[in-house]
N, C-alpha and C positions, 0 to 999 in steps of 0.2 A: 656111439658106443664108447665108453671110457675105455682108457688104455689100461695096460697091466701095473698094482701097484707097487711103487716099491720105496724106499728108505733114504731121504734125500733132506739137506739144511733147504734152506727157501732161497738162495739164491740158485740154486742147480735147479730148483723148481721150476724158477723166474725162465732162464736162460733154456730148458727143455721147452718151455711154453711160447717161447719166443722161434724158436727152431718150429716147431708146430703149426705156428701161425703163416710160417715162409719167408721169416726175417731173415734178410742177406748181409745186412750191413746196420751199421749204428754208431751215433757221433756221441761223443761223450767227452768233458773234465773229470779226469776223476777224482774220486773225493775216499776218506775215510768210512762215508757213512754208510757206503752199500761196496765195500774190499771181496764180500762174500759173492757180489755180482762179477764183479771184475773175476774172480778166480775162476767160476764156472765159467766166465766166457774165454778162458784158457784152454780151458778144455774143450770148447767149442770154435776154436780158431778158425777152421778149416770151413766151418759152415756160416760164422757171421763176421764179417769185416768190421772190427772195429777202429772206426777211426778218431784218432785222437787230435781234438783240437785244442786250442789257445787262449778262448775266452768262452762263457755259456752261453754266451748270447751267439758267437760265433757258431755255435755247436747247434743250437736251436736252430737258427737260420739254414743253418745246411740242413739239417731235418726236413726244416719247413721245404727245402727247395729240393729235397730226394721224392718229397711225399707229391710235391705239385709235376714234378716231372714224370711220375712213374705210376703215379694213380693209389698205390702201397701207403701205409701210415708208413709217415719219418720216424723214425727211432731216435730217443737222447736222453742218453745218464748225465743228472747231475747232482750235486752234492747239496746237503739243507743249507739252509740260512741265505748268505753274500750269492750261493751258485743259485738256488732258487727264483732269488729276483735278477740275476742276469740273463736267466735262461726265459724270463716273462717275456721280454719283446720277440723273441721267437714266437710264442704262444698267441700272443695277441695279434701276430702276423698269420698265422695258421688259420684264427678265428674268421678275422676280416675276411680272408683270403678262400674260403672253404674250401681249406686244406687237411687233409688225414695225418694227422699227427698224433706219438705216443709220448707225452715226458717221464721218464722217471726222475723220480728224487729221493736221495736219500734222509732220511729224517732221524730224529730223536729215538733212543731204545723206549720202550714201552713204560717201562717204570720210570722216565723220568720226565714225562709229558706233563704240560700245564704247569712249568715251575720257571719256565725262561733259560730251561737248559741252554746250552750251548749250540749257538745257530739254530733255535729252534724256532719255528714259523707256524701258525695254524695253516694251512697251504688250502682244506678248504674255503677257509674265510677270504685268504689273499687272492686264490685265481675262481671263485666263485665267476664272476663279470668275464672273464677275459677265456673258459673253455668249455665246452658242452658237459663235462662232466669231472666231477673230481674226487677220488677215493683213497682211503688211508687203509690198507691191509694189514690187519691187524691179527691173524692166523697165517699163517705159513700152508695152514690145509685147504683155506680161500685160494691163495694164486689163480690156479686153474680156474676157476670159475670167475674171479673178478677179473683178471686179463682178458680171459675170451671175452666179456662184456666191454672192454676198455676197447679192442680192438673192435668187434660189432658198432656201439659205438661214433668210434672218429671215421667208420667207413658209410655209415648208413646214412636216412634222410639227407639233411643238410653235409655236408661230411666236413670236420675239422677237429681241436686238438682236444686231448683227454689228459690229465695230469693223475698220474698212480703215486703213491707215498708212500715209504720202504723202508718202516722203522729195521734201526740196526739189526737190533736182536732177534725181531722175525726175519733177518735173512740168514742165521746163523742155527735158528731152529729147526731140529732135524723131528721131519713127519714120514707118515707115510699117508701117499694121498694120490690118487690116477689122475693122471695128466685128462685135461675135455681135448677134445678134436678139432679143427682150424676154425676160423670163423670164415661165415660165407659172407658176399654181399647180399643183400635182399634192395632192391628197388623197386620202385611204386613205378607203375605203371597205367599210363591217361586210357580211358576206357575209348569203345567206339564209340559214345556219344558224345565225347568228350571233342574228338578228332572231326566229327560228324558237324557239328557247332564249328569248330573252326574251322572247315572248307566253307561254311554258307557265309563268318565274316570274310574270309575270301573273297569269295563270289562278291558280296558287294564293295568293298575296297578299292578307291582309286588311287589312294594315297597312304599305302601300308610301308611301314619299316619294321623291319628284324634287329633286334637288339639280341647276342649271343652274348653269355659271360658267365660269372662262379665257376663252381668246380663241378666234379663229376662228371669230365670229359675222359673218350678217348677217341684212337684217329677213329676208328668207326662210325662211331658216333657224327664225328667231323664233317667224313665223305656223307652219312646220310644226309645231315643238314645243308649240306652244299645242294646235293642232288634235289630236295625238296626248292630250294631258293630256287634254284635253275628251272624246275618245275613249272614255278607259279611266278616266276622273273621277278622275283623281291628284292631290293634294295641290302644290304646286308649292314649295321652298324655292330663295333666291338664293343664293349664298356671296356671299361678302364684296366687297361696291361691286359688283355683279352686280347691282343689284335690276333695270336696264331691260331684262334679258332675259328678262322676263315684267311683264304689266300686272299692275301693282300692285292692280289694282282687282276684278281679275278675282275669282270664286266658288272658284276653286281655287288663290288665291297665300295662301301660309303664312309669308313674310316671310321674311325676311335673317339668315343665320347670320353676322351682325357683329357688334361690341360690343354693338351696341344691340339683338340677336336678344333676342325674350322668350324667358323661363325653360320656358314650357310649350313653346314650338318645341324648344328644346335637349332638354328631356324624350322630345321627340316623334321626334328623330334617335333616342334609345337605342331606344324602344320600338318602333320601323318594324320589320316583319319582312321588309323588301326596301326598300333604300335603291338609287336608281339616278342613280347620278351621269355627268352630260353635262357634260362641260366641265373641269369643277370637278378640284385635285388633293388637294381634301380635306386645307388644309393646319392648319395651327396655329389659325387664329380663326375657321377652319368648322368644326373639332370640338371648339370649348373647349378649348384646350390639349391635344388628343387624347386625351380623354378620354371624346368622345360614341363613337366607334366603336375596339373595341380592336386593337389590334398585336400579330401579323399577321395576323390573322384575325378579322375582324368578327364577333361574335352572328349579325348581320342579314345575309343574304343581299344581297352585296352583286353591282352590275352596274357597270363602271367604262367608260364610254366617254370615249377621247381618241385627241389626233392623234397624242402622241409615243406611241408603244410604250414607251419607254424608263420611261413614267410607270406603265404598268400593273405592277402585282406589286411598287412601288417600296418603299410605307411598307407599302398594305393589298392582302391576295392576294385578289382578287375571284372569288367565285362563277363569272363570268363576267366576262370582258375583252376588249372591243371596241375595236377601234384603225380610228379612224374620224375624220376631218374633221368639224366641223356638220354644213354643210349637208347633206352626203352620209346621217349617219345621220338628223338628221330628216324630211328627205324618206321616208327610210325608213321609219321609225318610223311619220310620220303616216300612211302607207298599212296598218297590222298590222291586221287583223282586228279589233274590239271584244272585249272581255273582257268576265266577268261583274264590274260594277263596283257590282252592288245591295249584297253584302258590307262593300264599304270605303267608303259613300256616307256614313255617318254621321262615321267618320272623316274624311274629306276636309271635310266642313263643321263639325265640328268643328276643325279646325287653322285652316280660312278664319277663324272666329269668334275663337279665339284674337289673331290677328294682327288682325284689326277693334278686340278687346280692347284692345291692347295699343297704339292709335294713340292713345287715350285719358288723358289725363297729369294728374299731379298738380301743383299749386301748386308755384313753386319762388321761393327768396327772393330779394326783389328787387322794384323795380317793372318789370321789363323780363321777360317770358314770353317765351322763345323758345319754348316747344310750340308756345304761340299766331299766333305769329309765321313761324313755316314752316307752321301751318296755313293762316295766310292766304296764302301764296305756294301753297302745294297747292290753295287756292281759286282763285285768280288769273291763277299763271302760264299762256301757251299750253302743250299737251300736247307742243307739239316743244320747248319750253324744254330749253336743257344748263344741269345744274348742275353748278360743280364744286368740290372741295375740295381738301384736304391732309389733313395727319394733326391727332388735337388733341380733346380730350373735346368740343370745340364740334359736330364732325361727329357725334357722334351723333344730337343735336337732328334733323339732316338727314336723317339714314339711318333713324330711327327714325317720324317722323313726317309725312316726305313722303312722295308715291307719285310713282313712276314709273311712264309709261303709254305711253310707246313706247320703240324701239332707238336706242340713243345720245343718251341724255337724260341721263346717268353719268358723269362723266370723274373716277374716286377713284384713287388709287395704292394698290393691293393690300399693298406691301410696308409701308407704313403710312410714308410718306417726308414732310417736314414740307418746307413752303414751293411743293409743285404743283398748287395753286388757282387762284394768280393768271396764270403762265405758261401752264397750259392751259386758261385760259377766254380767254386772247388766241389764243392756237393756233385755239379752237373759235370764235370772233367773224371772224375772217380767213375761216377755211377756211367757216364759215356764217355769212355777213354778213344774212342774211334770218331769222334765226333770234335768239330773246332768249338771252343767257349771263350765269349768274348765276354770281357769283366765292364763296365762302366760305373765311375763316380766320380764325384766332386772332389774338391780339396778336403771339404769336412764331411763328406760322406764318407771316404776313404781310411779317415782317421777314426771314426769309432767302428771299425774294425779290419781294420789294414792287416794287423798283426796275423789274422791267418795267410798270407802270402808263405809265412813260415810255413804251416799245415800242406800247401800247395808245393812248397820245396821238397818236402817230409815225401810227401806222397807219390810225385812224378806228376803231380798235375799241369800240366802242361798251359794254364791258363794264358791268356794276353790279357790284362789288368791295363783298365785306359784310366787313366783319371785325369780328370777336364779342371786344370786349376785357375781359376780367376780371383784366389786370395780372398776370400769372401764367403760368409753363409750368404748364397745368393739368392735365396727365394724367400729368407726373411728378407735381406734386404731389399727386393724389390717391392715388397708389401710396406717395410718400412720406408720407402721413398715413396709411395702411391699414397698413405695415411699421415706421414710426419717427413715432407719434403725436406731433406737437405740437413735432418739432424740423425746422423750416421751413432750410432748407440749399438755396443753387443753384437755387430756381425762382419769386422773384420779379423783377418787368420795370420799371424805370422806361419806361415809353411817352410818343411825342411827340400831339402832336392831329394824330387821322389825319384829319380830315376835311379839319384845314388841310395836310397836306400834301399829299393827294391836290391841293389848290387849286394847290399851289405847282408842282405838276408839270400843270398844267392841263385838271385834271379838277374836275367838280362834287361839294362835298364837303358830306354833309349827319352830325350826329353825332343820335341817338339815344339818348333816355332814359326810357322806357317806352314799355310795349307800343301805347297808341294813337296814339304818333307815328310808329309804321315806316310805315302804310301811305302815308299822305300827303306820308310822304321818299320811297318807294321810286316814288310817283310822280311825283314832281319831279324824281328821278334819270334812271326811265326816258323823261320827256319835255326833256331836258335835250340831247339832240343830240352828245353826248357822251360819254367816258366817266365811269364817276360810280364815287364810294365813299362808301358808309354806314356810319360806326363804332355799332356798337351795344353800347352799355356794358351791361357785365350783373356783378351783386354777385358778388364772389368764390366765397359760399357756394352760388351756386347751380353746383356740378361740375356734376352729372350728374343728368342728370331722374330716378331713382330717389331719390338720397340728398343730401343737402348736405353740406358739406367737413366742418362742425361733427358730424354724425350720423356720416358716418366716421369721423372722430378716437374720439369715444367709445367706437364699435363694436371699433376695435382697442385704446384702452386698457381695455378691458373684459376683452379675449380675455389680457391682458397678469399 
């Protein structure tokens, strides 16, 4: 039923609809081009947190990592033109990631479109690729009805980002027009024949794995899926930055098809005679450059459940394909019948073992052990701790040798996007002020978008900001020593002292230079009352906890 109507510009429209929908918070730069939004949300203080960042991209990120932690579209105002495209790699994080996300942008007034106004962008044509939908409002009497759709939308099927366009002068346009009513979720849900089919692969399966991943979780959903593994004693595998949707600790988690997945998991995808993928869309760094499950047709008996249809029969034609929401199918799920699971018992704790194996690391050069070092954070931190990263061979360490042990303990970018560590571990200190967040990046991850540490001082967010410096983009560089041994081109960093600059932006900065001085920074950081950054220098040689930069070099002038 529509509401009562009454006499409002179109940003009080924007900012009621948004109140409506159960927006609590929203990261924004502001701009010139939507001043009529910013004002209603003055008058809306009280009911939506606006938080003001530093750069769009900054601001997108923390969107993107309000909406993955909270299940809510991320909200974020930004201005046409220069803001537009800084606020893209948010976007295209949200995409990869299927995550609920809303952008607004301010745009061009109406009468001065298609002339190259000032910052003016066609916004459908540029994020066509990069978000499920994108719309320019073009009536002030639309709002309400194109919002609700934006919001329907980034929450349903697949769920990720939707881009709305806010010509000036329709927010300044005074209509009268009734606000619509929240929007709900609606998800698809696997039929009983659907559930029926997969108990009988089941029943024959000696060698099945569970691949859990995408979006559209919550803990519910979680505990059912645990409770159905436990059931049928299935092997559990993450995809990629998925690890908190299964305890890590658990007798039946088989670890993370990430960079850092061990060799014998990746082995263990080919060899599964029934791979049953929840969530997950099975993309590039869950199948080893797609090469664990073949095109278009699996070996393995495959079961693909997800919310988009769209997604089923895309890359792989599955045995069976179920077009289901989470929580819907594991609720389901966890209710099937028990199978005979004495057949695959030894496999299952075989693959468990494997990944126990594989937390175990070797020496790497240097006097600074990160193994050791996110082992002790795997000893120490609370179990609700959020960690979060960017992209950068330093996140391996992370992925590799932590556990995660509850839902939404993860905030990674799937699309492997460099600089949304620090953004969304401010995102995740706001929206969870009772809760520890731990920041992680590189030297050059840290630099394309350090500058919110300021947003984090602004706000009280109390973050620990780690950044893993070894002077280096290290993960081109390790591909450029594995392809063109020994000719170093474009990925060395002159770096400032982060510890002193975190100081200068008035955070507690402590720097690090072997492994027995983290623990006793990282406690001075976390009792610091503030927010704090730890630089942890670590020798060049030491890439990647398997090999050193020196061992690779050799290994490809070897092959040469």
């Amino acid at each position: 039923m529509n509401l009562p109507i009454e006499s409002r510009n179109g940003g009080r429209i924007l900012v009621d609809a948004l109140r409506i929908h159960g927006v609590e918070r929203a990261f924004c730069v502001p701009g010139e081009s939507y001043l009529a939004v910013l004002d209603a949300l003055y008058d809306a203080r009280e009911q939506i947190d606006l938080v003001v960042c530093r750069q769009e991209g900054g601001a997108a990120y923390m969107a993107e990592a309000y909406g993955k932690l909270t299940g809510k579209p991320g909200i974020c105002f930004v201005t046409r033109g220069p803001g537009a495209t800084n606020a893209s790699v948010g976007v295209h994080t949200a995409f990869q990631d299927s995550t609920p996300m809303i952008l607004f942008i301010g745009q061009v007034a109406r009468d001065q479109r298609d002339r190259e106004a000032f910052q003016e962008i066609d916004f459908r044509a540029m994020y066509a690729p990069l978000a499920k939908w994108v719309v320019e409002i073009d009536d002030a009497r639309r709002i309400p009805e194109l919002v609700s759709q934006a919001f329907h939308r980034a929450m349903n099927g697949r769920p990720g980002p939707v881009v709305v366009a806010l010509p000036e002068d329709m927010l300044t346009e005074v209509v009268e027009v009734a606000d619509a009513g929240p929007a709900r979720a609606i998800e698809p849900q696997a039929s009983a024949t659907d559930i029926q089919a997969l108990g009988q692969l089941l029943q024959q399966a000696e060698r099945p794995l569970m691949i859990v991943g995408g979006g559209g979780w919550n803990a519910g959903a979680v505990a059912d899926i645990r409770r159905f593994a436990e059931r049928h004693d299935l092997p559990v595998a993450a995809s990629f930055r998925c690890q908190d949707l299964f305890d890590n600790t658990h007798p039946n988690y088989a670890g993370d098809l990430g960079f850092a997945a061990g060799p014998k998991l990746v082995q263990a995808v080919k060899d599964a005679d029934l791979l049953l993928v929840v969530g997950a869309r099975l993309g590039e760094v869950s199948t080893n450059g797609y090469t664990s499950v073949e095109i278009p047709v699996p070996r393995q008996n495959l079961v693909h459940v997800h919310a988009g249809i769209e997604e089923l029969g895309r890359v792989y034609q599955p045995a069976l394909g179920i077009n289901s929401g989470m929580t819907a199918f594991a609720k389901l799920a966890a209710e099937l019948p028990a199978t005979d699971s004495a057949r695959r018992a030894d496999w299952t704790r075989t693959l468990n073992r494997n990944y126990r194996d594989n937390l175990v690391a070797t020496p790497s050069p240097g006097p600074v052990q990160m193994a050791e070092i996110i082992g002790w954070l795997r000893d120490h931190l609370p179990t609700d701790a959020i960690l979060t990263n960017g992209a950068g061979n330093y996140a391996v360490w992370v992925q590799r040798f932590y556990q995660f042990r509850q839902f939404r303990t993860q905030l990674g970018p799937t699309n492997g996007s460099m600089g949304y560590g620090v953004p969304a571990a401010v995102a995740a200190k706001i929206t969870c002020p009772e809760r520890m967040v731990v920041s992680f990046s590189g030297d050059g991850c840290f630099l394309m978008n350090g500058q919110e540490i300021a947003t984090a001082a602004h706000y009280g967010a109390n973050v620990i900001f780690i950044v893993v410096n070894n002077g280096m983009y290290g993960t081109i560089r390790m591909h450029q020593e594995r392809n063109y041994p020994g000719r170093v081109s474009g990925t060395d960093l002159h770096n400032p002292d982060f510890a002193a600059l975190a100081q200068a932006y008035g955070l507690h900065g402590e720097t690090v230079e072997s492994t027995d001085a983290f623990a006793a920074a990282f406690e001075r950081s976390a009792k610091a009352g503030r927010p704090a950054l730890i630089e942890v220098r670590i020798d060049p040689e030491a890439i990647t906890p398997r090999q050193s930069l020196s061992q690779i070099r050799s290994e490809a002038q070897g092959k040469r």
